[in-house]
Backbone as a ProteinNet text record, in pm:
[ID]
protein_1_A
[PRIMARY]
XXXXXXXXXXXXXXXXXXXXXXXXXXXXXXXXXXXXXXXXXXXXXXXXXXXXXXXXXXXXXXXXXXXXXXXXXXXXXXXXXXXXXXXXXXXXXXXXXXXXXXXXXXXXXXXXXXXXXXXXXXXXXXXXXXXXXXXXXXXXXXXXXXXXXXXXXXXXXXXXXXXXXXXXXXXXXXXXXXXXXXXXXXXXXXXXXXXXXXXXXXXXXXXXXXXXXXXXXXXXXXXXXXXXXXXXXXXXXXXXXXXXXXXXXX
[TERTIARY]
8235.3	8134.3	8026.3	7874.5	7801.1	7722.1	7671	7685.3	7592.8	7488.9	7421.5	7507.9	7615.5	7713.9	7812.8	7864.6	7919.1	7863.4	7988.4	7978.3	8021.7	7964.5	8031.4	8003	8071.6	8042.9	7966.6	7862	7774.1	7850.1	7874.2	7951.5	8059.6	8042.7	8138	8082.1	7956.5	7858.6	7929	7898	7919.3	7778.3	7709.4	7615.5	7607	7514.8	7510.3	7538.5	7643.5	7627.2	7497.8	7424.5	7301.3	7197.6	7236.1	7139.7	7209	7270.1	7414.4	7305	7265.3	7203.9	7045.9	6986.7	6876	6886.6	6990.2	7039.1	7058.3	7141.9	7216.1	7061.6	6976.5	6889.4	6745.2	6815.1	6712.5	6764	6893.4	6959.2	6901	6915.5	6934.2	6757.4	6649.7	6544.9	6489.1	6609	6540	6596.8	6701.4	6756.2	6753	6682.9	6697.9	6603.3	6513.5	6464	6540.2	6655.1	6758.9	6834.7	6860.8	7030.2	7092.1	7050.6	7121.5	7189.8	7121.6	7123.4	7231.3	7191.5	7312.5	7459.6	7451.6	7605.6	7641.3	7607.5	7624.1	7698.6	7634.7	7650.2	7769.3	7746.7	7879.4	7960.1	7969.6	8118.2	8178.1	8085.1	8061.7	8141.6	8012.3	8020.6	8114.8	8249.7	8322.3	8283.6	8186.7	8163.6	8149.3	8094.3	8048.2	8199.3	8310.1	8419.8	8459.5	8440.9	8542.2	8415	8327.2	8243.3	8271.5	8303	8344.7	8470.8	8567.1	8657.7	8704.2	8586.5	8545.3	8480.8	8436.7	8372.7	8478.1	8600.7	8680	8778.8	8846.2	8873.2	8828	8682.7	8591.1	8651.6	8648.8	8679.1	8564.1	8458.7	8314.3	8329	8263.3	8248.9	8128.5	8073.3	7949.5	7921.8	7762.7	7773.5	7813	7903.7	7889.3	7794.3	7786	7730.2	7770	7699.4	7775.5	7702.3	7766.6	7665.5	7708.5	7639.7	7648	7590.1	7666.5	7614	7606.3	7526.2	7480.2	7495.9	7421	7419	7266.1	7206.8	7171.8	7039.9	7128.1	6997.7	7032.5	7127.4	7173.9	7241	7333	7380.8	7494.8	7538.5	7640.9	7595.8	7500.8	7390.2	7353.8	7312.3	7292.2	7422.4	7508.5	7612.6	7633.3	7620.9	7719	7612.3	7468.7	7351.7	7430.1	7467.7	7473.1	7582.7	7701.7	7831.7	7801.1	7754.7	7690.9	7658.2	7572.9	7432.7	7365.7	7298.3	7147.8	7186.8	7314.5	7343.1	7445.8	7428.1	7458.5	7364	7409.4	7326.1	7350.6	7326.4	7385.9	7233.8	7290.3	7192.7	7233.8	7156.2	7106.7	7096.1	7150.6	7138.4	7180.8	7088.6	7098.2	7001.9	7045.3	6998.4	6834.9	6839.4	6751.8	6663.8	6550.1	6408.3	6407.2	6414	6408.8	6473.9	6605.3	6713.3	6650.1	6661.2	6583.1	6489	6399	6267.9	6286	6398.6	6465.6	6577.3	6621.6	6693.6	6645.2	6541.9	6419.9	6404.5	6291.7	6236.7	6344.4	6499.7	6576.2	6643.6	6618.9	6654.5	6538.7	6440.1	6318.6	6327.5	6335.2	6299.7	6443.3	6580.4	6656.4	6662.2	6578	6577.8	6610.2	6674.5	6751.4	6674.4	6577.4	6481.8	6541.8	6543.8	6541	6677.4	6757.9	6847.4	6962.2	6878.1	6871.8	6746.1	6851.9	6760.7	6744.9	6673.9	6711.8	6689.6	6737.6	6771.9	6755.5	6744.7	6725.1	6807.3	6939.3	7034.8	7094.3	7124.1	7230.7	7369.3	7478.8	7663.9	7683	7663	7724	7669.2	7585.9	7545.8	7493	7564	7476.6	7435.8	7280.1	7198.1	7227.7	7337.4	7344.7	7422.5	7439.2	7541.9	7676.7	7765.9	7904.3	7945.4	8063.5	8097.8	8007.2	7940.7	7781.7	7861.8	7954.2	7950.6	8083.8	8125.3	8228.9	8299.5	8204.7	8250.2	8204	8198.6	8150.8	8193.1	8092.9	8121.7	8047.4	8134.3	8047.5	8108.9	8021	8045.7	8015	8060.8	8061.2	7940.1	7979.7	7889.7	7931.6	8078.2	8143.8	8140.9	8150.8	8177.2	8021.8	7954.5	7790.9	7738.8	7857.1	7828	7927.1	7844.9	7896.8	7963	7974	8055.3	8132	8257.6	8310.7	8412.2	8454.1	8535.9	8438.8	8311.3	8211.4	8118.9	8116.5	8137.8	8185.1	8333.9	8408.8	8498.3	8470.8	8472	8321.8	8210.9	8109.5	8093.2	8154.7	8166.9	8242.2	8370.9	8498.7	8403.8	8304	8211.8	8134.3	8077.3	7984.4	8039.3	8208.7	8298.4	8326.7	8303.2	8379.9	8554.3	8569.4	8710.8	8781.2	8836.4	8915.2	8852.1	8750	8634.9	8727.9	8659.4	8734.3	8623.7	8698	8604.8	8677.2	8581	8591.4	8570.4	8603.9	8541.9	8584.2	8478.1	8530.8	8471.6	8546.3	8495.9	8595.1	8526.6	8611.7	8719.3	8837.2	8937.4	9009.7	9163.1	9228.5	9280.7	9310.1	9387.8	9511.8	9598.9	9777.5	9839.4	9774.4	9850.7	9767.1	9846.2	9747	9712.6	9757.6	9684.7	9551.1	9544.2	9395.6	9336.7	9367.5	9274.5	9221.5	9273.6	9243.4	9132.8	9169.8	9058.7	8971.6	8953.3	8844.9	8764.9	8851.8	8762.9	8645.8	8767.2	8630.6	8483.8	8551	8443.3	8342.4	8334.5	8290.5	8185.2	8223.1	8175.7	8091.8	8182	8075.5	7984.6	8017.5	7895.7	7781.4	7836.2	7761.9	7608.7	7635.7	7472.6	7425.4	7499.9	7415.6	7329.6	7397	7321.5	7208.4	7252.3	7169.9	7025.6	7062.9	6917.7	6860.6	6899.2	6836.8	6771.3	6817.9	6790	6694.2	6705.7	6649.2	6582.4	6603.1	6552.5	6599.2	6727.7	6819.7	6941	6989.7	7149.2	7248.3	7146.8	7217.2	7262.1	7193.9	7225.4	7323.6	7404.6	7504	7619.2	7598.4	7730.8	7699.5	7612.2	7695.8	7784.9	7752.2	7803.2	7952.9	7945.6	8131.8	8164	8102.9	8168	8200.1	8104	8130.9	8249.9	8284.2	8400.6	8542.6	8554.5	8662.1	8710.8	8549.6	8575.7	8612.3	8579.3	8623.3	8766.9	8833.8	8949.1	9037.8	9152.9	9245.7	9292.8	9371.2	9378.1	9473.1	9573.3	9637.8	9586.3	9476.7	9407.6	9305.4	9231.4	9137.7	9181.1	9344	9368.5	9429.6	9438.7	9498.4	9348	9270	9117.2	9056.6	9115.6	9088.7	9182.3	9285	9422.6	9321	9284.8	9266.2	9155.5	9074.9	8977.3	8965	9103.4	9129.7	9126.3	9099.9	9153.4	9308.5	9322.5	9435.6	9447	9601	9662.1	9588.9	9565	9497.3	9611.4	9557.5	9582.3	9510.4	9534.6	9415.7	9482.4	9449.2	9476.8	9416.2	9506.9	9402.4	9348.5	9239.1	9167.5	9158.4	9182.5	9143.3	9207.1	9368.1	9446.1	9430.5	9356	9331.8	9189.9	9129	9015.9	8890	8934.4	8852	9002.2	8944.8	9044.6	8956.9	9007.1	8937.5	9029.8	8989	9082.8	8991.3	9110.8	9099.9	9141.9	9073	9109.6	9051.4	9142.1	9122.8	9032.7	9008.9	8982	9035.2	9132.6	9180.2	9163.2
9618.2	9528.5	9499.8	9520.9	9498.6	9337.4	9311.3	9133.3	9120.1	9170.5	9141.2	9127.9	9173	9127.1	9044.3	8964.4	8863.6	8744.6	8654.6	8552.6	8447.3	8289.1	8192.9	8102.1	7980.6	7874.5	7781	7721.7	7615	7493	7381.4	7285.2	7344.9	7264.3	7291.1	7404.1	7477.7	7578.4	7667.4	7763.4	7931.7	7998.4	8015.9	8092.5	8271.5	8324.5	8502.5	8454.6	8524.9	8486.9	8525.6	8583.8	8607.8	8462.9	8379	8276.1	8172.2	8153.8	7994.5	8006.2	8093.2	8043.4	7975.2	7985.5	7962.9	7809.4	7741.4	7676.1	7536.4	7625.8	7533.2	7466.2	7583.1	7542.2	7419	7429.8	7326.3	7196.3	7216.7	7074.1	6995.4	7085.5	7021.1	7021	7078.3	7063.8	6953.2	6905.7	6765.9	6614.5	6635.1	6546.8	6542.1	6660.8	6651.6	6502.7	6448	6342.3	6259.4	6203.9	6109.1	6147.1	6266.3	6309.5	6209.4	6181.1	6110.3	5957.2	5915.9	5747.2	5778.4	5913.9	5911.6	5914.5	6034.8	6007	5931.2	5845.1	5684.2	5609.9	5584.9	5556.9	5586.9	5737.3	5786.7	5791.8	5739.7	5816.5	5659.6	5542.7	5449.8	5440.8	5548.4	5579.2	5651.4	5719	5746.7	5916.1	5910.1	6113.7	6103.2	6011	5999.1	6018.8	5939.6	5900.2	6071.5	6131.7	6265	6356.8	6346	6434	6449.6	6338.6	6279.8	6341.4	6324.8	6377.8	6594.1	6624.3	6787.2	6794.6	6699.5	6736.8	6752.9	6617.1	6641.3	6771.8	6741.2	6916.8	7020.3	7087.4	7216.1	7199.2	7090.2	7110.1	7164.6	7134.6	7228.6	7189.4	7283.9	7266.6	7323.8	7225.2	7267.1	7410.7	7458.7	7636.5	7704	7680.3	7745.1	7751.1	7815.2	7838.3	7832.4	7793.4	7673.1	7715	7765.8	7780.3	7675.6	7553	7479.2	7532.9	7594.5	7664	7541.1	7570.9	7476.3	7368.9	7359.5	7231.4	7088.3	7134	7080.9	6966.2	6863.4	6765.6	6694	6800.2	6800.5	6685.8	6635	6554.8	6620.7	6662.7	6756.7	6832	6892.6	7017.6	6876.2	6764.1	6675.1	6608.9	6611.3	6574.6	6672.7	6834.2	6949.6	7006.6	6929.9	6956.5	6878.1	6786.3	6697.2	6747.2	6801.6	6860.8	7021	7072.2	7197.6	7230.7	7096.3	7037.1	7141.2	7159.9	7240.5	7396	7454	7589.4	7630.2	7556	7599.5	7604.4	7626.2	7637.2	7629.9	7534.1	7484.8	7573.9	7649.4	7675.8	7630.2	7558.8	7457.3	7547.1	7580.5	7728.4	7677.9	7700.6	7657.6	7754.6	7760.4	7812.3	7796.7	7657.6	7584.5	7517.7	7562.3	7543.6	7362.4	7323.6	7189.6	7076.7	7119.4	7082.4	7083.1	7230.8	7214.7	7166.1	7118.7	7085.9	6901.7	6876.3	6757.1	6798.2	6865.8	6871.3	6939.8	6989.6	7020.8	6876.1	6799.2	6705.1	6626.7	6605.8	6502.4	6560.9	6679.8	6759	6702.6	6697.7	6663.6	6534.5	6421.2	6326	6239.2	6358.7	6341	6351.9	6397.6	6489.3	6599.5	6673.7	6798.9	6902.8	6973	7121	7193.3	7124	7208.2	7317.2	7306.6	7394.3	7425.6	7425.8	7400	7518.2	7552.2	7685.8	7648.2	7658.2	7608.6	7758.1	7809.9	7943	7918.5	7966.9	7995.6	8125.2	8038.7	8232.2	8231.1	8263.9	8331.4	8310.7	8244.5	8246.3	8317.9	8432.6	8568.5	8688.3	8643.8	8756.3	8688.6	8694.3	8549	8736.5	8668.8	8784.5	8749.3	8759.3	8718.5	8878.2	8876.4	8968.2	8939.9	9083.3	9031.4	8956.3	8883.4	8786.5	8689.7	8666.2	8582	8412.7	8331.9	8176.7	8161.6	8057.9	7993.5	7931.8	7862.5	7797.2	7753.3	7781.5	7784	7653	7508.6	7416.1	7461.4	7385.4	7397.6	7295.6	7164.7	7072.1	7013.2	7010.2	7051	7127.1	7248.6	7328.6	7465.6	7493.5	7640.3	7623	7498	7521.8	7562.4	7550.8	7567.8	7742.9	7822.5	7973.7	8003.8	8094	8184.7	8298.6	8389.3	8458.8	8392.2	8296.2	8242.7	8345	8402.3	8547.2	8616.7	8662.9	8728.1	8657.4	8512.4	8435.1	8426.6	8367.4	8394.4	8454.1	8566.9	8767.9	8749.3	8658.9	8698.2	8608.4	8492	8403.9	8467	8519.4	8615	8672	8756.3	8885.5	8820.4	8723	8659.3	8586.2	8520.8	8416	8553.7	8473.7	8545.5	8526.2	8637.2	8633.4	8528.9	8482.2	8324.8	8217.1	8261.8	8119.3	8067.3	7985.3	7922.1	7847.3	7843.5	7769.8	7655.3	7580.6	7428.1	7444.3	7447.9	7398.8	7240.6	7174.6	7006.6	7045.3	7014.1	7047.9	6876.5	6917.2	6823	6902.7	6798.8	6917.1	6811.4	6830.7	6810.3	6699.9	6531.3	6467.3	6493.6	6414.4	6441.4	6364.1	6279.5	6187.1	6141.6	6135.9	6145.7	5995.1	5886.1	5814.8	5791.5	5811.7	5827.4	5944.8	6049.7	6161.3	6077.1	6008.3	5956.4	5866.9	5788.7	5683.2	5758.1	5806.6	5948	5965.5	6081.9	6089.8	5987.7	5865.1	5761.3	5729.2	5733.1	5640.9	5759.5	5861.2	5988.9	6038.3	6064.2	6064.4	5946.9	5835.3	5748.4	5648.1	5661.4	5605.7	5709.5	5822.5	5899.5	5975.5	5996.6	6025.2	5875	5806.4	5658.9	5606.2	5630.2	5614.3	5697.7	5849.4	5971.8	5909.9	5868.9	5832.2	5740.1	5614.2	5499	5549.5	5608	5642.2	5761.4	5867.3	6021.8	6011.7	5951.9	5967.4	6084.8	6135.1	6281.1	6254.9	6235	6208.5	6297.7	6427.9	6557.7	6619.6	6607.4	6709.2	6660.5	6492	6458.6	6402.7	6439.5	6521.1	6683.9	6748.4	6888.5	6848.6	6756.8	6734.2	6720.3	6600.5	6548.2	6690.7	6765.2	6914	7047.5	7018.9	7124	7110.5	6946.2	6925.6	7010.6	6970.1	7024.6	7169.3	7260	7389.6	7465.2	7402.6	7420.3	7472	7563.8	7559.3	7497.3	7411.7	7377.3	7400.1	7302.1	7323.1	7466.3	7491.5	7616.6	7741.4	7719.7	7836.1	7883.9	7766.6	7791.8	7887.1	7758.7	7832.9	7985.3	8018.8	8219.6	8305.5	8242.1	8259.2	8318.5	8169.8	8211.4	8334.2	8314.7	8444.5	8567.4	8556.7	8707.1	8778.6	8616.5	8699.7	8757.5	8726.7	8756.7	8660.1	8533.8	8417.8	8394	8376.7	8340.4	8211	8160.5	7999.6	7964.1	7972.6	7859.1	7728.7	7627.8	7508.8	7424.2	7303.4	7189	7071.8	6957.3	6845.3	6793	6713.2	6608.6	6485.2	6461.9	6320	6248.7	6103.9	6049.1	6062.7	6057.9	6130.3	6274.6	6341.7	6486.3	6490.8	6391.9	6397.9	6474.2	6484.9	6605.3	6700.7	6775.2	6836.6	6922.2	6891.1	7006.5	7146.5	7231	7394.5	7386.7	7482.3	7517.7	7641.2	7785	7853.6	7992.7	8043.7	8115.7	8260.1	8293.7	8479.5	8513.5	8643.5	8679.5	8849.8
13599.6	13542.3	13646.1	13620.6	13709.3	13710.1	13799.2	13800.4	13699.2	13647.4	13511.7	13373	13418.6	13270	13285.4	13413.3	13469.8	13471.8	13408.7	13447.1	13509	13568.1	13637.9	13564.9	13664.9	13593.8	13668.9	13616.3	13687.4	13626	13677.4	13638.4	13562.5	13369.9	13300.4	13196.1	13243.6	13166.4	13246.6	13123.2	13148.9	13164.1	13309.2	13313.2	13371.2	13354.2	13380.8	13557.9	13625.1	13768.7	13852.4	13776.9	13872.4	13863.4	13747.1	13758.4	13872.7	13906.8	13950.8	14050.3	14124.2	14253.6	14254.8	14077	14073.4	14037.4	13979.2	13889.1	13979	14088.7	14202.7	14336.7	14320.8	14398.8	14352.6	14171.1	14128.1	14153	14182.9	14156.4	14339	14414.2	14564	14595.7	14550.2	14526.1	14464.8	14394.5	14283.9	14370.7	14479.8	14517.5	14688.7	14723.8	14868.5	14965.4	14904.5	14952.2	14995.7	14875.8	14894.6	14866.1	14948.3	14968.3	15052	15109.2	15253.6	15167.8	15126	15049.1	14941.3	14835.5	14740.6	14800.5	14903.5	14972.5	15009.1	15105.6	15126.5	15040.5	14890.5	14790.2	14703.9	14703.7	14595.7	14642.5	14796.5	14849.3	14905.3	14905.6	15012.8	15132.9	15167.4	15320.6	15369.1	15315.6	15356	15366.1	15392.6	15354.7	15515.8	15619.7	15742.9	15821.3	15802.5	15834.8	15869.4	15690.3	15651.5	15777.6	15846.5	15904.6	16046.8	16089.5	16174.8	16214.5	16124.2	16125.2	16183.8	16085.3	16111.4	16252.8	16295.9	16446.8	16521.2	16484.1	16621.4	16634.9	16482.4	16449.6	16538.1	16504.9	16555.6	16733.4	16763.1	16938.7	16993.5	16990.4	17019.9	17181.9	17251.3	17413.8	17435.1	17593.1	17567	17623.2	17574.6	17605.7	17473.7	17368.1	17246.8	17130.9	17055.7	16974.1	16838.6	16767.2	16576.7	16509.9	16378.6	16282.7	16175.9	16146.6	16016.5	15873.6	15871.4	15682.2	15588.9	15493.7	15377.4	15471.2	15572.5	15650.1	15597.7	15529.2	15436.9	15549.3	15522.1	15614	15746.1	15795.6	15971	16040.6	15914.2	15991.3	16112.2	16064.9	16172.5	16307.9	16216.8	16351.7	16433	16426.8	16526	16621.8	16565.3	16645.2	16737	16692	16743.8	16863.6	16825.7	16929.9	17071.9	17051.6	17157.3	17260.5	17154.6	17183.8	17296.2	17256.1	17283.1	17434.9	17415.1	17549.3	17559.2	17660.2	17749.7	17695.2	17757.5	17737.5	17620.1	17456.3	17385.5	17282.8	17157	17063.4	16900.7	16832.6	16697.9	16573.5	16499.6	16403.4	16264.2	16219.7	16100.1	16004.8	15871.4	15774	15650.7	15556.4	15396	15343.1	15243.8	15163.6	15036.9	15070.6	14958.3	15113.3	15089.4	15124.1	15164.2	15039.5	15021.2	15165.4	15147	15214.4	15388.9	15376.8	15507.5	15588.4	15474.3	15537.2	15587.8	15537.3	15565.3	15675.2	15736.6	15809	15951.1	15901.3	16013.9	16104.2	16034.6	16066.1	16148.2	16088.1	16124.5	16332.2	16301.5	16408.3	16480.5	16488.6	16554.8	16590	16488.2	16521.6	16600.5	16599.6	16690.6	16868.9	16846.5	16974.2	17018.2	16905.4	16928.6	16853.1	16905	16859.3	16984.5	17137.1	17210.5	17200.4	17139.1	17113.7	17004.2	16892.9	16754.6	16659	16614	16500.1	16375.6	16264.9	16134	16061.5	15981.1	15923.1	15793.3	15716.2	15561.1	15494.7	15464.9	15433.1	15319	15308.4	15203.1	15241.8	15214.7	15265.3	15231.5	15125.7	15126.9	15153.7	15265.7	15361.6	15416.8	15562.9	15662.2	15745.6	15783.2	15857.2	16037.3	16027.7	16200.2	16246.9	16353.8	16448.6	16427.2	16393.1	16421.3	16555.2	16573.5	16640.9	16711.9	16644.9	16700.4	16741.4	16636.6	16688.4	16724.5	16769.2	16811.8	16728.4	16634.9	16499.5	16384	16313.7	16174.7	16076.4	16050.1	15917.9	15824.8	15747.6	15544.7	15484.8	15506.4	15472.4	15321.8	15185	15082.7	15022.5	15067.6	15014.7	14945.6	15018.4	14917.9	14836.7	14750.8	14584.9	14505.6	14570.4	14535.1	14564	14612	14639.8	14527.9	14481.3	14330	14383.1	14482.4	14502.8	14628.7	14622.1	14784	14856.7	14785.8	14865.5	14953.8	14876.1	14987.1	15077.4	15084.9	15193.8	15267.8	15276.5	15387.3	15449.4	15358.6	15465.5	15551.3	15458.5	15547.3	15708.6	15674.3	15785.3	15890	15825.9	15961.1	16001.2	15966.7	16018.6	16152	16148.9	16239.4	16355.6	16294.9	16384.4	16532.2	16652.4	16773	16765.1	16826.9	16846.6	16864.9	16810.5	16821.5	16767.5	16733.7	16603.7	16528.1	16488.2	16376	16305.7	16161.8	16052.1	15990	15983.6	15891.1	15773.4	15691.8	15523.9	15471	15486.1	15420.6	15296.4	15203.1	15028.8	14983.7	14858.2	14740.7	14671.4	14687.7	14638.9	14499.4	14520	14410.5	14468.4	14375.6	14455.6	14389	14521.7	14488.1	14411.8	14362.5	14266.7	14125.6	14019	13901.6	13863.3	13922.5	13867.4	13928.3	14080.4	14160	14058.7	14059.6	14016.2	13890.1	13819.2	13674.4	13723.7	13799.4	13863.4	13882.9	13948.3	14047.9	13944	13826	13721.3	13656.1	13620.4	13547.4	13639.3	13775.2	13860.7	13860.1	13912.8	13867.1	13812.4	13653.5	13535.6	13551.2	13557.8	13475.7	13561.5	13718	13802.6	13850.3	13901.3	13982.1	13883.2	13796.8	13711.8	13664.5	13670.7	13644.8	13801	13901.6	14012.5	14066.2	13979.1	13985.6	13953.8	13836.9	13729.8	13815	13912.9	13903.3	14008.8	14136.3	14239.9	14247.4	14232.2	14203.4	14134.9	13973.3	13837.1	13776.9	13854.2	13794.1	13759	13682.3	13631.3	13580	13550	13555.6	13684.9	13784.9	13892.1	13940.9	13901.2	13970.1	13881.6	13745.5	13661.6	13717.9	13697.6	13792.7	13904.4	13934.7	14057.2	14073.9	13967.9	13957.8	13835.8	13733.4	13756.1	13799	13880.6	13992.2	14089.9	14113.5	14211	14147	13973.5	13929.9	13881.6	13895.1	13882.3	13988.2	14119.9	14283	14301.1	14370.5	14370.3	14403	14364.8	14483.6	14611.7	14686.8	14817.8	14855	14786.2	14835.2	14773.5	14655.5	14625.7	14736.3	14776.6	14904	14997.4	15033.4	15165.5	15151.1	14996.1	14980.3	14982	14927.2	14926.4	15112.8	15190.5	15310.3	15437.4	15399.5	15407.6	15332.6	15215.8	15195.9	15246.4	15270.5	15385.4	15512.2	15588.6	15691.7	15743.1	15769.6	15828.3	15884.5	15990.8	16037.4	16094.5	16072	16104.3	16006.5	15899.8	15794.9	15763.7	15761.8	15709.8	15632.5	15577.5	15562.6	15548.9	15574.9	15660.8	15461	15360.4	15235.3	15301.3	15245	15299.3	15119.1	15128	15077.1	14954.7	14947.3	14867.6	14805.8	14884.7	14839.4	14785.4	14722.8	14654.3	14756.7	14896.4	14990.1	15052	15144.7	15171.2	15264.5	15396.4	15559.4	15567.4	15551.3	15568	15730.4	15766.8	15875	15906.6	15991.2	15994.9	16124.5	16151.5	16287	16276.6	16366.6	16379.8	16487.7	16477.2	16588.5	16571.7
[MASK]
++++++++++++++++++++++++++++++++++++++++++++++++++++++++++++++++++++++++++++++++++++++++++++++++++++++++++++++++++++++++++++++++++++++++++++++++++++++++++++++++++++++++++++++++++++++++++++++++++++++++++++++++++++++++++++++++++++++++++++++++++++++++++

């Protein structure tokens, strides 16, 4: 089947997979101004905590080199600038224009250009050199790539020998009466805050359905095994409702 007769799913829609990426880039185009404020918001505050968390994970030292995929509006690439120092180097990489041009600026008005790239790519074909970084985040952003198998075969391709990758996503929680909670609050706050804030209330029901078409945590981690990832694990946060994989190149 050639990808013109394939399909995915954008939220709880069945679209041709060649559109998801046109689809996905209207949504982060319509919201990248106040991206920063909605997360805050939908998550209260706890998306900072779960980021926080992925830094200490990565173990970054300074002198390496990071690639933050779908790194969006840099909150991370600013931490991992600092981590890095003088003789390393963090590159900033999304996909959506938008995103960036906010994660540009924030890099700037951090202080951190002097050793800091911002990239414009593709996750399933990152245009770098094999074994190019040290370590690789994607801080909820796999579920937003329509092909994630040819992602992260493409991430192994770029990771140096012994890299390792982060993926913080939204996953499955472990207990059903939270997941039930989860759901209502969900559904029924997050496009209501969409609207008041953005004036978009669709892009954030994609949002809470996109979390549930995402795979689960031990699907991920066979996802990341079949890519060649080694020592995979993932640590649930927040009764599962996120979930950090973790995983090697050797």
């Amino acid at each position: 089947m050639s990808d013109n007769d394939k399909v995915t799913h954008f939220g709880y829609q069945q679209v041709p997979w060649q559109e998801k990426q046109q689809k996905v880039a209207g949504v982060f185009r319509s919201v990248a101004g106040k991206y920063d404020v909605m997360n805050d918001l939908i998550s209260m505050g706890s998306h900072r905590i779960l980021k926080r968390m992925t830094i200490e994970l990565a173990g970054i030292r300074p002198g390496q080199k990071v690639l933050d995929l779908a790194g969006g509006t840099g909150d991370l690439a600013i931490k991992f600038s600092r981590l890095v120092g003088e003789t390393g180097q963090v590159v900033l990489a999304d996909i959506n224009d938008a995103m960036l041009e906010v994660g540009r600026d924030r890099l700037i008005d951090a202080g951190c250009s002097h050793n800091t790239q911002v990239s414009q790519v593709n996750g399933e074909c990152l245009p770098f050199e094999d074994n190019t970084f040290h370590c690789i985040t994607i801080a909820f952003g796999l579920r937003n790539i329509t092909d994630k198998d040819a992602a992260l075969r493409s991430m192994l391709r770029v990771l140096k020998p012994g890299g390792r990758l982060l993926v913080l996503e939204f996953s499955t929680p472990t207990n059903k009466a939270l997941a039930k909670a989860y759901d209502a609050y969900s559904f029924a706050v997050w496009p209501r805050l969409g609207k008041l804030i953005v004036n978009d209330a669709e892009s954030y029901q994609y949002l809470a359905e996109s979390i549930r078409m995402h795979p689960d945590q031990d699907t991920l981690q066979g996802m990341m095994n079949d890519a060649g990832f080694a020592r995979t694990e993932y640590f649930n946060m927040l009764g599962g409702i996120v979930a950090l994989h973790r995983g090697f190149k050797f």
